[in-house]
DSSP file (Angstrom, degrees, kcal/mol; ACC not computed):
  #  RESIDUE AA STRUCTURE BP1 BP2  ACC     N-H-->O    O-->H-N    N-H-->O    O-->H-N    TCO  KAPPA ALPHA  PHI   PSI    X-CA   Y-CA   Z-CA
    1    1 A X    >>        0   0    0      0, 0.0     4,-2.8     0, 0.0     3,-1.5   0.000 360.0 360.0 360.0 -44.4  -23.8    7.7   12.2
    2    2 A X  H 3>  +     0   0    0      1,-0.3     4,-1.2     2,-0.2     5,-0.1   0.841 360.0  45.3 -56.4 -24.0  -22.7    8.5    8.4
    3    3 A X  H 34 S+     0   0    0      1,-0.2    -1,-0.3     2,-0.2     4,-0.1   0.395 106.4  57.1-109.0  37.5  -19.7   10.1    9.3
    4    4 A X  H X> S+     0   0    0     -3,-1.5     3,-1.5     2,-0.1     4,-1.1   0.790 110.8  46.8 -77.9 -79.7  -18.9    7.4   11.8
    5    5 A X  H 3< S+     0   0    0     -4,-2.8    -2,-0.2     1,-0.3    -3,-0.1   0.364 104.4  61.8 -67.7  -9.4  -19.1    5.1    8.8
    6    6 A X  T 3X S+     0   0    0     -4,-1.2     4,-3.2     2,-0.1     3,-0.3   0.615 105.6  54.2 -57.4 -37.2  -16.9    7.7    6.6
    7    7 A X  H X> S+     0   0    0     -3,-1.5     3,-2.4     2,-0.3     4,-1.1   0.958 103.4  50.2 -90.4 -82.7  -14.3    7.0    9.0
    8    8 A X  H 3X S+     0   0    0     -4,-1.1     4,-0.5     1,-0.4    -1,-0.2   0.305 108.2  48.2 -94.5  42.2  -14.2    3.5    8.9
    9    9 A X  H 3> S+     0   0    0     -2,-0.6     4,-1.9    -3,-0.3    -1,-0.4   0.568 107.2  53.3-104.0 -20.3  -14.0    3.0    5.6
   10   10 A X  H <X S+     0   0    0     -4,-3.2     4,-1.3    -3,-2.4    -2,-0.2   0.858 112.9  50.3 -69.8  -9.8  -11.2    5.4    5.1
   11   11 A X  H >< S+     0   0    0     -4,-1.1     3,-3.7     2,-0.2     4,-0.3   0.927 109.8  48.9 -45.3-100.9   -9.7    3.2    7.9
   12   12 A X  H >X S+     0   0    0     -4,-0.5     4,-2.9     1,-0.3     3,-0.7   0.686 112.5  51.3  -1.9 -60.7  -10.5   -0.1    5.9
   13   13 A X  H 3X S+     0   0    0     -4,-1.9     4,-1.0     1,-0.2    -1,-0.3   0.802 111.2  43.0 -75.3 -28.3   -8.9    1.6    2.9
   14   14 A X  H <X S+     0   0    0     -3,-3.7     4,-0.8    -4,-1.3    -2,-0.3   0.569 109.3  56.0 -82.0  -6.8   -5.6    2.6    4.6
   15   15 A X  H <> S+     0   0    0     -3,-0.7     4,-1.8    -4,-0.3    -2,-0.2   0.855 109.3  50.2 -90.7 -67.9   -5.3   -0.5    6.2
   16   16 A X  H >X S+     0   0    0     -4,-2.9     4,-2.3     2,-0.2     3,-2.2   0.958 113.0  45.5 -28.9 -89.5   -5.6   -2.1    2.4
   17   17 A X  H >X S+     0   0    0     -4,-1.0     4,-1.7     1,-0.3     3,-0.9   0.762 110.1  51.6  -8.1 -76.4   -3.0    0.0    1.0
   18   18 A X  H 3X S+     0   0    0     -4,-0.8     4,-3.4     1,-0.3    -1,-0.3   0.775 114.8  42.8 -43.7 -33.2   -0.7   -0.4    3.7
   19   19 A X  H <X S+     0   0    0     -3,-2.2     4,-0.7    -4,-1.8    -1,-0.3   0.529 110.0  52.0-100.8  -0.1   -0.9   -4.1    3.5
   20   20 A X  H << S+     0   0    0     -4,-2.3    -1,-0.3    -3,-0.9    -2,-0.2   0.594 123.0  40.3-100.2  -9.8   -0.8   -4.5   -0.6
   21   21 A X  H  < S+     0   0    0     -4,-1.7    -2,-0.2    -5,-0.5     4,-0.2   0.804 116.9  44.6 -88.8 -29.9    2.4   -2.3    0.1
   22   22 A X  H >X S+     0   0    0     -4,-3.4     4,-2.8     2,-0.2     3,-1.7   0.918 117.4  50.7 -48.5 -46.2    3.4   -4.3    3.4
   23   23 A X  T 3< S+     0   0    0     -4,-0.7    -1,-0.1     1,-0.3    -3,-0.1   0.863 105.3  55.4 -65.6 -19.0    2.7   -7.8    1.4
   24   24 A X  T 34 S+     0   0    0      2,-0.2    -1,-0.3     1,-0.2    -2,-0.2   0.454 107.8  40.4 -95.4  -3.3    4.6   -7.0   -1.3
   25   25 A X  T <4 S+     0   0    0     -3,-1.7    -1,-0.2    -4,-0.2    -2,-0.2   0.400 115.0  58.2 -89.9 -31.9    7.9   -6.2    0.3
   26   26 A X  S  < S+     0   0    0     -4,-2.8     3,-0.3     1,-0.2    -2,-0.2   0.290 102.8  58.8 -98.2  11.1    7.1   -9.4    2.5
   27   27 A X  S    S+     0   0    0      1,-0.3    -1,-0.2    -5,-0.2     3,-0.2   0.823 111.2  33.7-109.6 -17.2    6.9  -11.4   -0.8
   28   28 A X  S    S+     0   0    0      1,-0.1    -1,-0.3    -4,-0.1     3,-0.1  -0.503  78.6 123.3-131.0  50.6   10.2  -10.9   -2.2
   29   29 A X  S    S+     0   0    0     -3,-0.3    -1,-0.1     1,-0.1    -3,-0.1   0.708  83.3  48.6 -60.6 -38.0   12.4  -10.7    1.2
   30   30 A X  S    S+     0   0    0     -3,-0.2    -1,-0.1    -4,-0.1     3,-0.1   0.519  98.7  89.9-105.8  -0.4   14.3  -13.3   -0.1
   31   31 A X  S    S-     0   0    0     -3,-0.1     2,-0.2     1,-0.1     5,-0.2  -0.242  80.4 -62.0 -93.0 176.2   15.1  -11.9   -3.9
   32   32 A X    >   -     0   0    0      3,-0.1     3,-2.1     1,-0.1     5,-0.4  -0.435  51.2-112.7 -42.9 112.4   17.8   -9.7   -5.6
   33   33 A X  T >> S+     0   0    0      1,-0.3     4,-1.6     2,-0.3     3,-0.5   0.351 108.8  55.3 -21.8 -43.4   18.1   -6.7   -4.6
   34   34 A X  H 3> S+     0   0    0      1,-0.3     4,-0.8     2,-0.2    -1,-0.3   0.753 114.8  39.3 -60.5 -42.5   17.0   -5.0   -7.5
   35   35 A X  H <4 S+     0   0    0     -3,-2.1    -1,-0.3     3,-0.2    -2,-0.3  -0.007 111.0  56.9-108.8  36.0   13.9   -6.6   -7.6
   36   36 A X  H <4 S+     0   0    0     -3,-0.5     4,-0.3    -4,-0.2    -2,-0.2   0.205 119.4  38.5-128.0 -45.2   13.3   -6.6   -3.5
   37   37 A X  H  X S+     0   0    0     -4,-1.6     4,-0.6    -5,-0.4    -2,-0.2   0.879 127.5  28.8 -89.2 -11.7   13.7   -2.6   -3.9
   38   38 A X  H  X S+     0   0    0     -4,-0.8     4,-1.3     1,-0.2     5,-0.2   0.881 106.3  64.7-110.6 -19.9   11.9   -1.9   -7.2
   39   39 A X  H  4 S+     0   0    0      2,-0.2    -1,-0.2     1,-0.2    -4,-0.1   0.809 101.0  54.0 -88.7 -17.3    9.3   -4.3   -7.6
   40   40 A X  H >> S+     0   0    0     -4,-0.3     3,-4.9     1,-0.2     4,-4.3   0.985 108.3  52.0 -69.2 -54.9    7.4   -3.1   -4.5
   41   41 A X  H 3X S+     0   0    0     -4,-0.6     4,-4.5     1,-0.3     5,-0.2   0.920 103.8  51.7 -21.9 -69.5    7.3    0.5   -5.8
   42   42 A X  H 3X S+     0   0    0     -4,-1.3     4,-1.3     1,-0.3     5,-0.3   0.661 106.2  58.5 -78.3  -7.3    6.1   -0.3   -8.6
   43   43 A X  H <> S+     0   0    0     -3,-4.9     4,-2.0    -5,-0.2    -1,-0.3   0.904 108.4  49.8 -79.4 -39.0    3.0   -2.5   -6.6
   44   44 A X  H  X S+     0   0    0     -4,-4.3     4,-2.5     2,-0.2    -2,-0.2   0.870 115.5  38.4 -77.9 -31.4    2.1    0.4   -5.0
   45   45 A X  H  X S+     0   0    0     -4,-4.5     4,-1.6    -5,-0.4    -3,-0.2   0.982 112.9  54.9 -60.6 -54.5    1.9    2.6   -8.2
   46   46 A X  H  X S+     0   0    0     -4,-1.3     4,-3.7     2,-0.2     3,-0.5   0.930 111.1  45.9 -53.1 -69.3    0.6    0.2  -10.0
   47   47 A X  H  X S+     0   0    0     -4,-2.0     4,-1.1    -5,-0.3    -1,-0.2   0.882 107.7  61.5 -12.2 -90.6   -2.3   -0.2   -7.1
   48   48 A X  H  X S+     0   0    0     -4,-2.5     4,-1.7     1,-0.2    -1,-0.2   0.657 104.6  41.1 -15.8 -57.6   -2.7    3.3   -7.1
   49   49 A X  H  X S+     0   0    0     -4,-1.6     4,-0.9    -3,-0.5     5,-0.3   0.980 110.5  56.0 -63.0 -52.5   -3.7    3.8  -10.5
   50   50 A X  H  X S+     0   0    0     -4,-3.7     4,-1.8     1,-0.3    -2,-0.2   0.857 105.5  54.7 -57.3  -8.4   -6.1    0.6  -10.5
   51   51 A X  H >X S+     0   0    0     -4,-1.1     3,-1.2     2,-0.2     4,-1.2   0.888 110.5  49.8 -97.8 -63.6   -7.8    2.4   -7.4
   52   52 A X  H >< S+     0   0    0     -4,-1.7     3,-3.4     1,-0.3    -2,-0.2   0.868 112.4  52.0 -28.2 -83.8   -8.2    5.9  -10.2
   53   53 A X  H >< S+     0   0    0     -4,-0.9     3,-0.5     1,-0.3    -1,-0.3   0.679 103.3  45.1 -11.5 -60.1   -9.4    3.7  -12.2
   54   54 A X  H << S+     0   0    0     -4,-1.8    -1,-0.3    -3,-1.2    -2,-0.2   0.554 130.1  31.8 -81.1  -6.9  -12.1    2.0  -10.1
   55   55 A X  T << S+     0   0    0     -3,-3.4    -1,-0.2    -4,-1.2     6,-0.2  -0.478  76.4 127.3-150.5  56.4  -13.1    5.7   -9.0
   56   56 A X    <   +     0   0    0     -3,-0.5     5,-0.2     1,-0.2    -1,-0.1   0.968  63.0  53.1 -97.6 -49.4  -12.4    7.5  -11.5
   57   57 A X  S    S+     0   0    0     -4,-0.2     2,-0.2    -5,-0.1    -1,-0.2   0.662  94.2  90.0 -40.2 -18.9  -15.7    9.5  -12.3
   58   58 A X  S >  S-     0   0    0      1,-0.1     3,-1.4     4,-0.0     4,-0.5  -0.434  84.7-134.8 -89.1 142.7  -15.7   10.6   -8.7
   59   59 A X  T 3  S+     0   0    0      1,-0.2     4,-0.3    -2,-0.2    -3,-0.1   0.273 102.3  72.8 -89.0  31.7  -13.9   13.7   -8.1
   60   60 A X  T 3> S+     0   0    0     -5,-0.2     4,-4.4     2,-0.1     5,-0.3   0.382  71.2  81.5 -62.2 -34.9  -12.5   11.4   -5.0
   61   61 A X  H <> S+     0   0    0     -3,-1.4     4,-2.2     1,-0.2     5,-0.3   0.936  84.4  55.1 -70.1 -44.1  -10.6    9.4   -7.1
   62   62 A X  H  > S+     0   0    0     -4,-0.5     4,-2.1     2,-0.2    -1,-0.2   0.894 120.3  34.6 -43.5 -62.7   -7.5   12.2   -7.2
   63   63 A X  H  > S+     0   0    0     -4,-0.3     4,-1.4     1,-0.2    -2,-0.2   0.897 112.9  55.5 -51.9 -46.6   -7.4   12.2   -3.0
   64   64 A X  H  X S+     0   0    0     -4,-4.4     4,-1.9     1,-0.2    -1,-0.2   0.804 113.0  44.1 -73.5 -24.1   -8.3    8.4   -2.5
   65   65 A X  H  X S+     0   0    0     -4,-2.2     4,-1.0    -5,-0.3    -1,-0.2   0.918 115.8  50.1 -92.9 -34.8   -4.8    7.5   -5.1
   66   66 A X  H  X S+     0   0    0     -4,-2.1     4,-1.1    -5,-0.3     5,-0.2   0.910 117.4  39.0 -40.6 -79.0   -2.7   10.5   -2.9
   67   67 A X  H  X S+     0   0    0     -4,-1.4     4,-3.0     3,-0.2    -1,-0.2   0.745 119.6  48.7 -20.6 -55.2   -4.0    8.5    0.5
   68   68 A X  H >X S+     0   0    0     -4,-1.9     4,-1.4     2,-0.2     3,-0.9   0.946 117.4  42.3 -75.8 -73.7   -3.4    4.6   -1.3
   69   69 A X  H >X S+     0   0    0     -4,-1.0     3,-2.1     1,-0.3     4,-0.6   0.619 113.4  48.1 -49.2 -95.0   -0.1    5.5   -2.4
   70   70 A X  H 3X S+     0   0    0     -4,-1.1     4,-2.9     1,-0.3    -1,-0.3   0.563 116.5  42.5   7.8 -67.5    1.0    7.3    0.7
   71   71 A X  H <X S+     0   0    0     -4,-3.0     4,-0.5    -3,-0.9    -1,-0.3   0.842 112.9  58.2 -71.3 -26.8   -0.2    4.4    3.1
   72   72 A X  H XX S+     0   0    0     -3,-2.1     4,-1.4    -4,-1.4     3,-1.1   0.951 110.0  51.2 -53.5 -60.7    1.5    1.6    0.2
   73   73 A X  H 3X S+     0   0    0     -4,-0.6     4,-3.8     1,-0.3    -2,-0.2   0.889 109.8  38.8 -44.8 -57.3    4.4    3.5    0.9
   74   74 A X  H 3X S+     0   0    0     -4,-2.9     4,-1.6    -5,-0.3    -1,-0.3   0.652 112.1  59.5 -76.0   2.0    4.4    3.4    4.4
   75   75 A X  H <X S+     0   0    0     -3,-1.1     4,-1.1    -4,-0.5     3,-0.5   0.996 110.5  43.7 -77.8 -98.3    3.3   -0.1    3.9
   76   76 A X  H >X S+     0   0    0     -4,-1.4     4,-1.6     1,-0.3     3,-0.6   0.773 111.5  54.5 -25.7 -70.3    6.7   -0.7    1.8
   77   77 A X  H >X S+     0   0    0     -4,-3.8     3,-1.8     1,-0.2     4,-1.6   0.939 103.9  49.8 -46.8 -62.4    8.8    1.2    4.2
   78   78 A X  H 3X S+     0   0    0     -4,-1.6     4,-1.1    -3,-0.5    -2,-0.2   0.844 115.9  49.9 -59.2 -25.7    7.9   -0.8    7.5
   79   79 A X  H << S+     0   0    0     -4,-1.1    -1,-0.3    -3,-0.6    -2,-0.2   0.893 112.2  42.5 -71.1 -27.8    8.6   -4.0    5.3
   80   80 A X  H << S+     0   0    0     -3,-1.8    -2,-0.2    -4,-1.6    -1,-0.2   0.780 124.2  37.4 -89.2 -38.0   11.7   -3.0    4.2
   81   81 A X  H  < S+     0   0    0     -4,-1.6     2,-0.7    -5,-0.3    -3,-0.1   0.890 103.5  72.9 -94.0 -55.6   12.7   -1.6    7.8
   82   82 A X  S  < S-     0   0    0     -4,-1.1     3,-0.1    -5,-0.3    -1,-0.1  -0.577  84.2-114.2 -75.2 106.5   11.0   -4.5   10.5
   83   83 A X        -     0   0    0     -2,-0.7     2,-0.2     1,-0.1    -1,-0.1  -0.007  21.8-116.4 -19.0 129.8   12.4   -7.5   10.8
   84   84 A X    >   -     0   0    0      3,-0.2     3,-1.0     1,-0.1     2,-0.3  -0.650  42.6-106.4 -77.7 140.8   10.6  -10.8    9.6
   85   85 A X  T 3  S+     0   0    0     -2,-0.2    -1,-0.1     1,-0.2     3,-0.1  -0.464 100.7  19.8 -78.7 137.1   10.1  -13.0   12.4
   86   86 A X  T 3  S+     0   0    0     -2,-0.3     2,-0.3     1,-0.2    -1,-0.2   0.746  98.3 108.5  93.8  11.6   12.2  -16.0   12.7
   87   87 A X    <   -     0   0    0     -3,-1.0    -1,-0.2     2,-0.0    -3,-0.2  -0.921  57.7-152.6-120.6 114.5   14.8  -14.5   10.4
   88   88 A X              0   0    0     -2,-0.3    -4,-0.0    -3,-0.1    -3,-0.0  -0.469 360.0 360.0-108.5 128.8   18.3  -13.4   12.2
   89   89 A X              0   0    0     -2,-0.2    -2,-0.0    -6,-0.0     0, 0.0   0.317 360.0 360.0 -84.0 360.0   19.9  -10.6   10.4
Protein backbone atom coordinates (compact mmCIF):
# COMPACT_ATOMS: atom_id res chain seq x y z
CA UNK A 1 0.00 0.00 0.00
CA UNK A 2 2.97 2.60 0.80
CA UNK A 3 4.40 2.30 -2.34
CA UNK A 4 1.10 2.57 -4.10
CA UNK A 5 0.84 5.81 -2.29
CA UNK A 6 4.68 6.77 -3.38
CA UNK A 7 3.33 6.58 -6.75
CA UNK A 8 0.65 8.77 -6.50
CA UNK A 9 2.17 11.49 -5.12
CA UNK A 10 5.01 11.51 -7.48
CA UNK A 11 2.02 11.51 -9.97
CA UNK A 12 0.37 14.55 -8.04
CA UNK A 13 3.70 16.25 -8.19
CA UNK A 14 4.36 15.88 -11.98
CA UNK A 15 1.01 16.76 -12.74
CA UNK A 16 1.81 20.23 -10.57
CA UNK A 17 4.87 20.98 -12.35
CA UNK A 18 3.57 20.38 -15.65
CA UNK A 19 0.68 22.62 -15.06
CA UNK A 20 2.66 25.74 -13.15
CA UNK A 21 4.77 25.23 -16.44
CA UNK A 22 1.57 24.63 -18.82
CA UNK A 23 -0.23 27.83 -16.96
CA UNK A 24 2.33 29.90 -17.36
CA UNK A 25 2.87 29.78 -21.08
CA UNK A 26 -1.13 29.80 -21.25
CA UNK A 27 -0.98 33.18 -19.28
CA UNK A 28 1.02 35.20 -21.56
CA UNK A 29 -0.21 33.71 -25.10
CA UNK A 30 -1.11 36.89 -25.98
CA UNK A 31 2.29 39.00 -24.98
CA UNK A 32 5.64 40.07 -26.69
CA UNK A 33 7.57 37.68 -27.65
CA UNK A 34 10.25 38.16 -25.45
CA UNK A 35 8.31 37.97 -22.59
CA UNK A 36 5.88 34.90 -24.01
CA UNK A 37 9.38 32.87 -24.47
CA UNK A 38 11.38 33.93 -21.37
CA UNK A 39 9.08 34.67 -18.75
CA UNK A 40 7.87 31.00 -18.62
CA UNK A 41 11.42 29.70 -18.16
CA UNK A 42 12.08 31.60 -15.72
CA UNK A 43 8.50 30.22 -13.84
CA UNK A 44 9.70 27.04 -14.00
CA UNK A 45 13.18 27.78 -12.47
CA UNK A 46 11.96 29.92 -10.29
CA UNK A 47 9.41 26.92 -9.07
CA UNK A 48 12.09 24.62 -9.01
CA UNK A 49 14.10 26.26 -6.51
CA UNK A 50 11.04 27.20 -4.19
CA UNK A 51 10.40 23.30 -4.34
CA UNK A 52 14.58 22.99 -2.91
CA UNK A 53 13.64 25.07 -0.74
CA UNK A 54 10.49 23.50 0.78
CA UNK A 55 12.62 20.19 0.86
CA UNK A 56 15.62 21.13 1.32
CA UNK A 57 16.87 19.03 4.43
CA UNK A 58 15.78 15.94 2.62
CA UNK A 59 18.27 14.42 0.54
CA UNK A 60 15.09 14.30 -1.95
CA UNK A 61 15.12 17.68 -2.58
CA UNK A 62 18.10 17.38 -5.43
CA UNK A 63 15.81 14.60 -7.48
CA UNK A 64 12.28 16.13 -6.69
CA UNK A 65 13.85 19.91 -8.43
CA UNK A 66 15.48 17.46 -11.55
CA UNK A 67 11.74 15.81 -11.86
CA UNK A 68 9.78 19.66 -11.24
CA UNK A 69 11.84 21.19 -13.65
CA UNK A 70 11.78 18.51 -16.23
CA UNK A 71 7.85 18.10 -16.11
CA UNK A 72 7.66 22.46 -15.99
CA UNK A 73 9.44 22.07 -19.05
CA UNK A 74 7.42 19.82 -20.72
CA UNK A 75 4.65 21.70 -19.26
CA UNK A 76 6.14 24.93 -21.22
CA UNK A 77 6.75 23.07 -24.34
CA UNK A 78 3.13 21.63 -24.87
CA UNK A 79 1.97 25.32 -24.30
CA UNK A 80 4.15 26.76 -26.55
CA UNK A 81 3.50 23.90 -29.25
CA UNK A 82 -0.73 23.06 -28.82
CA UNK A 83 -2.94 25.28 -29.96
CA UNK A 84 -5.38 27.30 -27.57
CA UNK A 85 -8.84 26.46 -28.26
CA UNK A 86 -10.93 28.95 -30.04
CA UNK A 87 -7.82 30.72 -31.35
CA UNK A 88 -7.08 30.27 -35.35
CA UNK A 89 -3.47 30.55 -36.13
Amino acid sequence: MESLMGIVVLTLFALAAFFVGWGAVRLLRRARLGWYAGVPLLVTAGSGYGVAWLLWPSYYAGPAVLVWWGCAFFGNVSGWFCPARGLHA
